[in-house]
VOBA-1610 file (N, C-alpha, C; in pm, whole numbers, padded with zeros to 5 digits, always signed):
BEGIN
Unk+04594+04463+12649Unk+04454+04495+12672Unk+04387+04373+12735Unk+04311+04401+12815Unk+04248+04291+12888Unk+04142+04215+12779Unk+04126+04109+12844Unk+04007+04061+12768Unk+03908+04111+12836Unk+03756+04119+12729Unk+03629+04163+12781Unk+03550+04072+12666Unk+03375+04060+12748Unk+03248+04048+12698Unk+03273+04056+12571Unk+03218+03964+12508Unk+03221+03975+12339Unk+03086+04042+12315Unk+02988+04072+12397Unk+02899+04145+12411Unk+02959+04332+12363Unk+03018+04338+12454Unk+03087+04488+12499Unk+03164+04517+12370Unk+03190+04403+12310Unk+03293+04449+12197Unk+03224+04479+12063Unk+03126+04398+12081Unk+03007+04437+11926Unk+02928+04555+11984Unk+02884+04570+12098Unk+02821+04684+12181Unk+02941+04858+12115Unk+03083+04829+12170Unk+03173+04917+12121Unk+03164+04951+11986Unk+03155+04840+11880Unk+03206+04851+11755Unk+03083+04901+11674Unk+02922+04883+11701Unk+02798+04930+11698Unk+02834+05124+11732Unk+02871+05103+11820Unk+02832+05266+11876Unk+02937+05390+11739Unk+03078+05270+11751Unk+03159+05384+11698Unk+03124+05404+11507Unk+03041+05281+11500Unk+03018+05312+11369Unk+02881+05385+11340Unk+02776+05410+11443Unk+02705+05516+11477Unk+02727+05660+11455Unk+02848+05711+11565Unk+02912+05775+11542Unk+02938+05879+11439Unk+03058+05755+11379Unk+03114+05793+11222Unk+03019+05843+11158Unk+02874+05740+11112Unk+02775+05816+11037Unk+02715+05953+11048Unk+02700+05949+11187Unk+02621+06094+11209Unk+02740+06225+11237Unk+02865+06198+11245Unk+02962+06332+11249Unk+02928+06384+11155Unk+02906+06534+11194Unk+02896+06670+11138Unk+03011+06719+11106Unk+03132+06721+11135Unk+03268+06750+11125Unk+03345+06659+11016Unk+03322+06760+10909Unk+03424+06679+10796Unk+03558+06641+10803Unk+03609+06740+10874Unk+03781+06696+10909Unk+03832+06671+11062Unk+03700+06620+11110Unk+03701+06525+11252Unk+03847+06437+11268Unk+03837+06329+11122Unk+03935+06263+11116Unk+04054+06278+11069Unk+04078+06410+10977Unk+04196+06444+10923Unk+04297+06375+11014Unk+04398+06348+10929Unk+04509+06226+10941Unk+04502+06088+11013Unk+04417+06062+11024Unk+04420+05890+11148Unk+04389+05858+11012Unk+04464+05690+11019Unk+04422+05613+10930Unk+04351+05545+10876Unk+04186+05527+11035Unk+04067+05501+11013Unk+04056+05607+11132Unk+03911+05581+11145Unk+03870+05695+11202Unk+03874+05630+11354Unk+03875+05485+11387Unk+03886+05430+11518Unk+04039+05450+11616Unk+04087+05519+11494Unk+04215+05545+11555Unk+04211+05690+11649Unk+04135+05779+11617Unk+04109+05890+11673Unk+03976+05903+11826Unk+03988+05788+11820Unk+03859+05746+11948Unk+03928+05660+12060Unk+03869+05642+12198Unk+03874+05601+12285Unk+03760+05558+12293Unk+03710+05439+12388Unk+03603+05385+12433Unk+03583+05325+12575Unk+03443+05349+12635Unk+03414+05287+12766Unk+03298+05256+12775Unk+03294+05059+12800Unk+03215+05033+12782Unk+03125+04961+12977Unk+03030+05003+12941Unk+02949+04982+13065Unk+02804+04878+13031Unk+02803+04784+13145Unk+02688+04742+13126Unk+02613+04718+13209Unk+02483+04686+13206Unk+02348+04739+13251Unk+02311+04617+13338Unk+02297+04577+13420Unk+02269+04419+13448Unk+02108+04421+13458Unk+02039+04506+13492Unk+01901+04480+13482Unk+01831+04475+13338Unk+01891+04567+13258Unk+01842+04579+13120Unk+01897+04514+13007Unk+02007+04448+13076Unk+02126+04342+12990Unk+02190+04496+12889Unk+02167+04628+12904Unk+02241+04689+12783Unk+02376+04710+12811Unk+02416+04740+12730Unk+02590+04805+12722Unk+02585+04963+12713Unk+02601+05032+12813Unk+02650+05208+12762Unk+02796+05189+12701Unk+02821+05278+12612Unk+02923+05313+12529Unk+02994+05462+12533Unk+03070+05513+12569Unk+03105+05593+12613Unk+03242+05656+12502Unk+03233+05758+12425Unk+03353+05768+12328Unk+03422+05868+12369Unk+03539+05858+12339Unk+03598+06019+12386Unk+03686+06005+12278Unk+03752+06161+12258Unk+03860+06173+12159Unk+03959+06151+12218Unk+04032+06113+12119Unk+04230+06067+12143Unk+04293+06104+12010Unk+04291+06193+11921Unk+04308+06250+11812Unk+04501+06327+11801Unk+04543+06285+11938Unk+04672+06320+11944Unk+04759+06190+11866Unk+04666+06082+11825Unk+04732+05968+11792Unk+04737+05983+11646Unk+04663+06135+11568Unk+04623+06156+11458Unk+04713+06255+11419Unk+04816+06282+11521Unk+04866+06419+11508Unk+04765+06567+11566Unk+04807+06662+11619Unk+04764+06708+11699Unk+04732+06707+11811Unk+04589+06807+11861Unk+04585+06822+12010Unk+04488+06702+12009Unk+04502+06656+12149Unk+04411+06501+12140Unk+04231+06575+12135Unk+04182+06666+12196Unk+04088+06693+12139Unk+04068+06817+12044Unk+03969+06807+11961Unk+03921+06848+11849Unk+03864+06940+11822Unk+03745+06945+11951Unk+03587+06960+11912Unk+03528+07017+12076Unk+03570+07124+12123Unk+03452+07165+12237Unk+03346+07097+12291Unk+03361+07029+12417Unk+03231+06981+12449Unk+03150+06866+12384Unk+03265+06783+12385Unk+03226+06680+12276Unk+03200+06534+12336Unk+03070+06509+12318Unk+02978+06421+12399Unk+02975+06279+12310Unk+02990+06154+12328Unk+02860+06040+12278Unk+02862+05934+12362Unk+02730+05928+12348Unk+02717+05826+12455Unk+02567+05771+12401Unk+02586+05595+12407Unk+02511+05525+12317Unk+02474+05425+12415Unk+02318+05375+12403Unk+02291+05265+12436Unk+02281+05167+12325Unk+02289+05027+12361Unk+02359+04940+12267Unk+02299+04789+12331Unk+02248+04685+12235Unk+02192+04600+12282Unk+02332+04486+12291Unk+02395+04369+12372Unk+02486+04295+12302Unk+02433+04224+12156Unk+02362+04240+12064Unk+02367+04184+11952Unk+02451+04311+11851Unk+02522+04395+11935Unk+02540+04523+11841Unk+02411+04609+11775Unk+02297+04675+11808Unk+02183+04707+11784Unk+02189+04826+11879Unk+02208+04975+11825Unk+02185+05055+11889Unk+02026+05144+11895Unk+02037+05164+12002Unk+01865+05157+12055Unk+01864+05310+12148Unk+01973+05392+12188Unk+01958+05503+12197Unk+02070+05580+12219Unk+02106+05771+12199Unk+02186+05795+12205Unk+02175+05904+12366Unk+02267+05971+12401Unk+02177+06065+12513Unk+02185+06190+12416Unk+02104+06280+12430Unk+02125+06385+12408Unk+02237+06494+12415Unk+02234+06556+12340Unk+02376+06663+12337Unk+02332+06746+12412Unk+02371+06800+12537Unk+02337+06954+12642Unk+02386+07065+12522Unk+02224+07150+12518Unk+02236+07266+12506Unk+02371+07379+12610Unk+02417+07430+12535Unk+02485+07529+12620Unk+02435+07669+12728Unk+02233+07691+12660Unk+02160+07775+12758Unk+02145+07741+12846Unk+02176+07555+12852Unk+02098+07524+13011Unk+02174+07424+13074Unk+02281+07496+13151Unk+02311+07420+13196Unk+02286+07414+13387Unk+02179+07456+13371Unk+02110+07450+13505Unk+02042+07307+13538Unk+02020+07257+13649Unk+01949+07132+13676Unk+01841+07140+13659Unk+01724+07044+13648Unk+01655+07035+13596Unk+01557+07047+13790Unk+01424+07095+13804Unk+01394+07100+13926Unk+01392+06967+13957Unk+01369+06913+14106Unk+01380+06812+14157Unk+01202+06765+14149Unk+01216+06618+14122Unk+01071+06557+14108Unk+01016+06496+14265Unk+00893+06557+14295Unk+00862+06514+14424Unk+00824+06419+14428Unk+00835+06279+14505Unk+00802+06136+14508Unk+00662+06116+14553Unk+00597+06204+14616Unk+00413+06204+14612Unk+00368+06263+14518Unk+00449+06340+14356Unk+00301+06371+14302Unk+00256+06227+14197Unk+00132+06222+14164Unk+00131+06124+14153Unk+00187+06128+13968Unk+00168+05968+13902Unk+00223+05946+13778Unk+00158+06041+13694Unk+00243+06064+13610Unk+00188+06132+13490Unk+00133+06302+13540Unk+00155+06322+13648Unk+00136+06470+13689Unk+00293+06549+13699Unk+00245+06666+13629Unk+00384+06750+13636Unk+00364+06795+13817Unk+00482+06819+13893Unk+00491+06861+14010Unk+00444+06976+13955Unk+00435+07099+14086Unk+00422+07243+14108Unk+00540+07253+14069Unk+00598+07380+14032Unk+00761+07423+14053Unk+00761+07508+14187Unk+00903+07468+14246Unk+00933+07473+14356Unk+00891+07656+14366Unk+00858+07726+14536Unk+00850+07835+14503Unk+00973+07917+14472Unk+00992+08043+14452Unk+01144+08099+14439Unk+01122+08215+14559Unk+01273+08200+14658Unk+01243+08286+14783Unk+01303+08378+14743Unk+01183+08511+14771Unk+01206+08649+14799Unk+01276+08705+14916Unk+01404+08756+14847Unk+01534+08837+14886Unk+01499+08943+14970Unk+01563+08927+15112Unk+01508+08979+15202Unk+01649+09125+15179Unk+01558+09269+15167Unk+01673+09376+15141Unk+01735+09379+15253Unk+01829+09423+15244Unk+01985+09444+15333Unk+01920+09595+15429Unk+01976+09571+15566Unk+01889+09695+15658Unk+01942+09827+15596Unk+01916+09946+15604Unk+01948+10087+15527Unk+02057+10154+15610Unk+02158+10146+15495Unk+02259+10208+15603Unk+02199+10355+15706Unk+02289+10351+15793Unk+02252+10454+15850Unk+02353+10582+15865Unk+02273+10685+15849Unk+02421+10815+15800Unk+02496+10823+15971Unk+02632+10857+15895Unk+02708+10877+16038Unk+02678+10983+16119Unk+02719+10976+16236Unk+02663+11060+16336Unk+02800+11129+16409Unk+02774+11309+16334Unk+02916+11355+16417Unk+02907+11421+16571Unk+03083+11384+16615Unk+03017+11326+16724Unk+03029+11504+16797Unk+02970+11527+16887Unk+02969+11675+16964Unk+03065+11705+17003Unk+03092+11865+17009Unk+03176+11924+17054Unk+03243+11865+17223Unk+03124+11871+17273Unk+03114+11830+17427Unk+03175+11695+17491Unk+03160+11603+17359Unk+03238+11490+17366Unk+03374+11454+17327Unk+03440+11545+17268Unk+03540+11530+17235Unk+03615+11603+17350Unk+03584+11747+17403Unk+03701+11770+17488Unk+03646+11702+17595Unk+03808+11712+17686Unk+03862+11632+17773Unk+03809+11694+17888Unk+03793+11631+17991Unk+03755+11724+18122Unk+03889+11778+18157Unk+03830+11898+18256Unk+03978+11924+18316Unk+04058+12046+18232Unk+04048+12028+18069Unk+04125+12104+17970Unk+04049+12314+18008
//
């Protein structure tokens, strides 16, 4: 393992014990021998804000079983380097996973934009019934 930031490493060790506390899943950890054994980590940092993102994923195949667990399984922590976690992101609802509208760069602060308009579906032209074709056109001259 490479060396890293001793920042990143109390930043890591902050998040996963975050984590641990707030799992809802009692048998998350069934068989690992701590629960850090069933985690992966990626740690990112912020250079303007000095923070560390923390990034966990499951590895639970090291626990026995399938390496993940848990459907859709998110954490992701902001983290000061003194180890001091200071925010988590939110878990996505599964109703929405639509984007969020785009924010226009002239309205001004603290004003919600308009929402964009929604374009009305122009109907498809009406078929038109077939047209049989005349007697007159089908025979041949001459016949």
């Amino acid at each position: 393992m490479p060396a890293v930031e001793a920042g990143s490493a109390l930043a890591a060790a902050a998040a996963i014990r975050e984590m641990i506390k707030e799992n809802p899943f009692p048998d998350l950890f069934r068989g690992c021998s701590s629960p850090e054994q069933g985690l992966d980590v990626a740690v990112f940092k912020d250079p303007k804000s000095g923070l560390y993102y923390v990034v966990l994923h499951q590895h639970f195949s090291r626990c026995g079983g399938p390496r993940g667990r848990v459907l859709d399984w998110w954490y992701e922590y902001a983290v000061t380097s003194q180890g001091e976690v200071v925010g988590k992101a939110p878990a996505m609802p599964a109703e929405s996973l639509e984007a969020p509208p785009p924010v226009s760069p002239s309205s001004p602060p603290g004003q919600t934009p308009s929402p964009l308009p929604i374009p009305v579906p122009v109907p498809a032209p009406a078929a038109q019934p077939p047209v049989e074709p005349s007697l007159s056109a089908i025979s041949a001259p001459g016949r």
